[in-house]
C-alpha positions in Angstrom: 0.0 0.0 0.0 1.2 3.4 -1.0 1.6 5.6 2.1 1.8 9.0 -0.3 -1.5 11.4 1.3 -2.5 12.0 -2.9 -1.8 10.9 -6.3 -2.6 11.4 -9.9 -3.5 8.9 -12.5 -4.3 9.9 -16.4 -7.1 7.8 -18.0 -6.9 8.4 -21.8 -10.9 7.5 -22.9 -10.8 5.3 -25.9 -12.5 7.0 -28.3 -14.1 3.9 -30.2 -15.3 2.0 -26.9 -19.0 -0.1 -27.9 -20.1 2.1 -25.4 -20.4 5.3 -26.8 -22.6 3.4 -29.6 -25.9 4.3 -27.7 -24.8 7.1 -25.4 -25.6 9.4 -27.3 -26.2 9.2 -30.5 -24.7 12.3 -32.3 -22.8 13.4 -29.5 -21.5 10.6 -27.4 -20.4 11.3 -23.6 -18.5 9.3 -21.3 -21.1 7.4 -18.8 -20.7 8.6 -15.0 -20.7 5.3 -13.8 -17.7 4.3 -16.1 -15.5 7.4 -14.7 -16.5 6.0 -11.7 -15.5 2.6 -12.3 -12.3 4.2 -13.9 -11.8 6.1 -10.2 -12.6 2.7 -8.1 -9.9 0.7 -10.1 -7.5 3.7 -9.8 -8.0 4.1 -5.6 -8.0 -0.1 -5.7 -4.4 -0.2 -7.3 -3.3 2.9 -5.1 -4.4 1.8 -1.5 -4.4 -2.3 -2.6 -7.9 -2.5 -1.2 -8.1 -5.4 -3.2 -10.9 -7.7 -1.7 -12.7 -4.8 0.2 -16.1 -4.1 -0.8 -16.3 -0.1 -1.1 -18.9 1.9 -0.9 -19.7 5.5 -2.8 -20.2 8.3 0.0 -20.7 10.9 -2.9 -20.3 12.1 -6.0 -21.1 14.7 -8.6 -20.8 15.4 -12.3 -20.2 19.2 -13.5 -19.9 18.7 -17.1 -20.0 15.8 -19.9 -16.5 14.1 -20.8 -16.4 13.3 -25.2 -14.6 10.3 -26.5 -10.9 10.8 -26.4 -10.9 13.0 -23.5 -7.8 12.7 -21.1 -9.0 12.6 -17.7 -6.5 13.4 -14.7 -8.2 11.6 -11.1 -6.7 14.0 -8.5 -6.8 11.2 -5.4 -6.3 12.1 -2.0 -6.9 10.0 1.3 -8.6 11.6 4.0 -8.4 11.2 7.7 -10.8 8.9 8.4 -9.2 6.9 5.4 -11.6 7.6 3.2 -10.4 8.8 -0.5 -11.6 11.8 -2.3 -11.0 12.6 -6.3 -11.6 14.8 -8.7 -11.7 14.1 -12.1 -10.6 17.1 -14.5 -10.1 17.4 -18.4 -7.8 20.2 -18.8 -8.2 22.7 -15.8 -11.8 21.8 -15.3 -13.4 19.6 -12.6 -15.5 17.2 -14.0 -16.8 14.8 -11.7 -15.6 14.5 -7.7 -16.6 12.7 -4.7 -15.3 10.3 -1.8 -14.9 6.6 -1.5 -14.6 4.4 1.5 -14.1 0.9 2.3 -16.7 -1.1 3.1 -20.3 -2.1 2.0 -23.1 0.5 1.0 -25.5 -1.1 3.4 -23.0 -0.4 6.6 -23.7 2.9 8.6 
């Protein structure tokens, strides 16, 4: 496990991914849930919570993400060892929130 209190990770969006094939048509955008999935691997390599189940304590999308896009995750472990990110193309924020370990359905 990495002891650093932040790090940075680039995710280059591949710009012919199936997935953009029905969101949207004429003007495909990058899925939330798969920058979220794209932040989840990136804390799980980081912290090596590997076999923890993690739970989402927030997050929020400012602005759609295009095929191609080069998105820097901004990841930075709080405290009460939870992980915060932000997700920015360029010098905007597009998407942040916080991750913990442990289950959704655990107070």
């Amino acid at each position: 496990m990495d002891d650093a209190a932040q790090t940075e990770i680039t995710w280059q969006v591949p710009p012919a991914h199936p997935v953009f094939d029905g969101h949207f048509p004429g003007r495909p955008i990058v899925p939330g849930v798969w920058i979220l999935d794209q932040v989840v691997d990136a804390v799980r390599q980081w912290q090596g919570w590997t076999q923890e189940p993690m739970k989402l304590d927030s997050a929020k999308f400012f602005q759609p993400v295009g095929p191609g896009a080069t998105l820097t995750f901004t990841l930075q472990k709080k405290a009460s060892g939870s992980v915060a990110f932000k997700a920015r193309q360029g010098g905007a924020v597009v998407a942040s929130g916080q991750l913990a370990q442990g289950s959704s359905d655990q107070p």
